[in-house]
C-alpha positions in Angstrom: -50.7 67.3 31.1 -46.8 67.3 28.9 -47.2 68.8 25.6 -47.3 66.1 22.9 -43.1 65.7 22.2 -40.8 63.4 20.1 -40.7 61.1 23.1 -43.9 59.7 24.3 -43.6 58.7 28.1 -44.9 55.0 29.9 -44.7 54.9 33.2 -45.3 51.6 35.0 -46.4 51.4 38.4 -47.4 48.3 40.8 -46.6 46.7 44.1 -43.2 44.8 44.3 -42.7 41.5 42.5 -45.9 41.4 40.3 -43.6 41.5 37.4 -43.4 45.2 36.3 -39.7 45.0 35.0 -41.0 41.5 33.4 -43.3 43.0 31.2 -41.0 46.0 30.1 -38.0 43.4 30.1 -39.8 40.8 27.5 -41.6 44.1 25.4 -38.7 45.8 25.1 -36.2 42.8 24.6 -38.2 39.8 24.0 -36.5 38.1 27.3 -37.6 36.7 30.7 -35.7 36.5 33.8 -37.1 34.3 36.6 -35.4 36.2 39.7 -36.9 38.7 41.4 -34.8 41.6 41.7 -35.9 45.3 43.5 -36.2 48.1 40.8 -36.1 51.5 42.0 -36.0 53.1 39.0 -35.3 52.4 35.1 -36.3 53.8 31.8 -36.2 52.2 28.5 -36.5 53.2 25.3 -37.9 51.7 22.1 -38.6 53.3 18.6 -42.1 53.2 17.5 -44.2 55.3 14.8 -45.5 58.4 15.6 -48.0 60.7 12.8 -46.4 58.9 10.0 -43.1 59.7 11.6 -40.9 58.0 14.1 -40.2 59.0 17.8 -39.2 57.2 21.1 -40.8 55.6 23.5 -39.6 56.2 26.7 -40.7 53.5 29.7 -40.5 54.7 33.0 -40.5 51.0 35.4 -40.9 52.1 38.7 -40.0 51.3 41.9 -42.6 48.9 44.0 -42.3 50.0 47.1 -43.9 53.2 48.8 -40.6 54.8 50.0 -39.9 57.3 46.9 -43.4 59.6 47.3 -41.3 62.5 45.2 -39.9 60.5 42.6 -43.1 58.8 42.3 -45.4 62.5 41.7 -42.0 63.4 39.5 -42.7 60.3 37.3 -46.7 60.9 37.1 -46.3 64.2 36.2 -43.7 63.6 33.3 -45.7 60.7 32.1 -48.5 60.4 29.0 -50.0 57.2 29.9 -49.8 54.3 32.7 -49.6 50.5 33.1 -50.9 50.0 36.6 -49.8 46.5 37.5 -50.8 43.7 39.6 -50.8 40.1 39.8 -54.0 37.6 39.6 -51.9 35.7 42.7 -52.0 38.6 44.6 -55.5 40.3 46.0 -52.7 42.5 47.9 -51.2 43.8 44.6 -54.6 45.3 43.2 -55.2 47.1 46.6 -51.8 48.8 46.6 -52.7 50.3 42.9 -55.6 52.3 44.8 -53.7 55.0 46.4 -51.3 55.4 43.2 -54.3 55.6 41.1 -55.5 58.5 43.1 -52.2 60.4 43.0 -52.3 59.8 39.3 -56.4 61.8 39.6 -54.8 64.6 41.7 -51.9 65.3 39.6 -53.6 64.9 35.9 -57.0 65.6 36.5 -59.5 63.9 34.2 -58.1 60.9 34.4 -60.2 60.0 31.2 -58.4 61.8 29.2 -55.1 60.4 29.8 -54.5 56.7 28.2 -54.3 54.5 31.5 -54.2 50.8 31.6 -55.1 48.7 34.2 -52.7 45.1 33.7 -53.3 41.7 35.5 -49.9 40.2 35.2 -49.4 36.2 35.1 -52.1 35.3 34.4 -50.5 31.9 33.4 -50.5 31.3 37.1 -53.0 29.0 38.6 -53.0 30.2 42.3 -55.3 32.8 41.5 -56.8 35.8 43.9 -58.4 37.9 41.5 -60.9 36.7 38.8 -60.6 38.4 35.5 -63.9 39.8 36.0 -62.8 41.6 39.0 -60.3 43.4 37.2 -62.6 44.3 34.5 -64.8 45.7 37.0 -62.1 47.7 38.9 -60.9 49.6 35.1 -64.3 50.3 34.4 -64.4 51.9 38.1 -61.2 53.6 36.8 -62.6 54.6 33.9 -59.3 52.5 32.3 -58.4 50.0 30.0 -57.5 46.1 31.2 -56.5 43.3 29.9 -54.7 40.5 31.6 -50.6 39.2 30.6 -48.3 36.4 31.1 -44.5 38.2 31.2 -43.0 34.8 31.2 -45.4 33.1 28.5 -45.2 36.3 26.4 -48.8 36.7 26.4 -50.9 40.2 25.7 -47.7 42.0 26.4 -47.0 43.8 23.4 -50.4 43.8 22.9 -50.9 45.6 26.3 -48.0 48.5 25.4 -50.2 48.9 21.6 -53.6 49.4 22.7 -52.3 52.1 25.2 -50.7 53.9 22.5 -54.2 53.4 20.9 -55.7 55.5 23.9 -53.8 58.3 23.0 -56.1 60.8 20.9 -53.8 63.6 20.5 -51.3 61.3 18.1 -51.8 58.3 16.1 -48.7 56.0 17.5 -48.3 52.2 16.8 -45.4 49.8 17.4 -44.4 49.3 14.2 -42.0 51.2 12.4 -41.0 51.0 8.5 -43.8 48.2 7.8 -42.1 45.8 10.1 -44.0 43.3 11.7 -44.0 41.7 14.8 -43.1 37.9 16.0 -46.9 38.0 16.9 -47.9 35.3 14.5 -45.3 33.3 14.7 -46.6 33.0 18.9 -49.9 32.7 17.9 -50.5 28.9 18.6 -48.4 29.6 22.0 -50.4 33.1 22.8 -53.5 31.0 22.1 -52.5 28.0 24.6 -52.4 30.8 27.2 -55.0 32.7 26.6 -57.3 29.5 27.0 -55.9 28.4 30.4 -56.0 32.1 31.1 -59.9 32.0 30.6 -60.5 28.6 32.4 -58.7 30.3 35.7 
């Protein structure tokens, strides 16, 4: 496991268009793009608070296809914590996390030690393949967090990014820096609007 650094690393892996650049895109910047367009590999970075200091975040969105094996190990073995991503429209998308998940077990070990997430993406969607429960049943399986996100609603995301820095018990991290708070409440009545047609899915 990397020693605990100024930069805390996020690497975020799923199958190809469940919205893995979405997420980072709309956490990191606050926008959405509707296209689809291939990653192969991008970091971003974002300040956040780190043992009553500050340090970076660094956010490793990763290619969704299979055809990088070595940057893929490269990335797990560099990385604090993972988002594994899939989409509730997509019973194909939760599958292809299985093998990933178990590179992540070979290279780090007790995979309950390291703060893992396990994110159903667009959830705003109402072709559905994979009930909520489902997922839940999966992390536990995982021994990993879930939750479920809407990239293009803004839904859970910075939520999601928080409550994995949560998981980490080596440093006490949280996305806000200098006392600044989020825009959460001012998408509260929005956040609330999906998280109800979320539920009813």
């Amino acid at each position: 496991m990397p020693e605990p650094s100024s930069d805390y690393h996020v690497v975020v892996f799923g199958a190809g268009g469940v919205g893995k650049s979405s997420l980072v895109l709309r956490f990191v910047r606050g926008t959405f793009r509707e296209a689809y367009v291939p990653t192969v590999e991008d970091t971003y970075r974002q300040v956040i608070s780190c043992d009553k200091s500050v340090c970076t975040l660094q956010i490793t969105d990763t290619t969704g296809s299979h055809q990088f094996p070595a940057m893929q190990r490269l990335a797990i073995s560099r990385g604090h914590a993972f988002l594994l991503v899939y989409a509730v429209t997509s019973r194909q998308s939760l599958e292809e996390l299985r093998p990933i998940y178990e590179v992540i077990a070979q290279i780090k070990g007790d995979v309950s030690a390291v703060p893992m997430m396990l994110v159903a993406n667009k959830c705003d969607e109402t072709a559905r393949e994979v009930a909520a429960g489902e997922g839940e049943t999966q992390a536990r399986a995982w021994r990993c967090a879930f939750t479920e996100t809407s990239a293009k609603m803004d839904y859970n995301v910075s939520e999601a990014f928080q409550e994995l820095l949560t998981l980490e018990k080596r440093r006490h991290m949280s996305l806000q820096v200098d006392g600044k708070k989020g825009t959460k409440d001012s998408r509260r009545s929005l956040k609330e609007h999906v998280r109800r047609r979320c539920l009813l899915m």
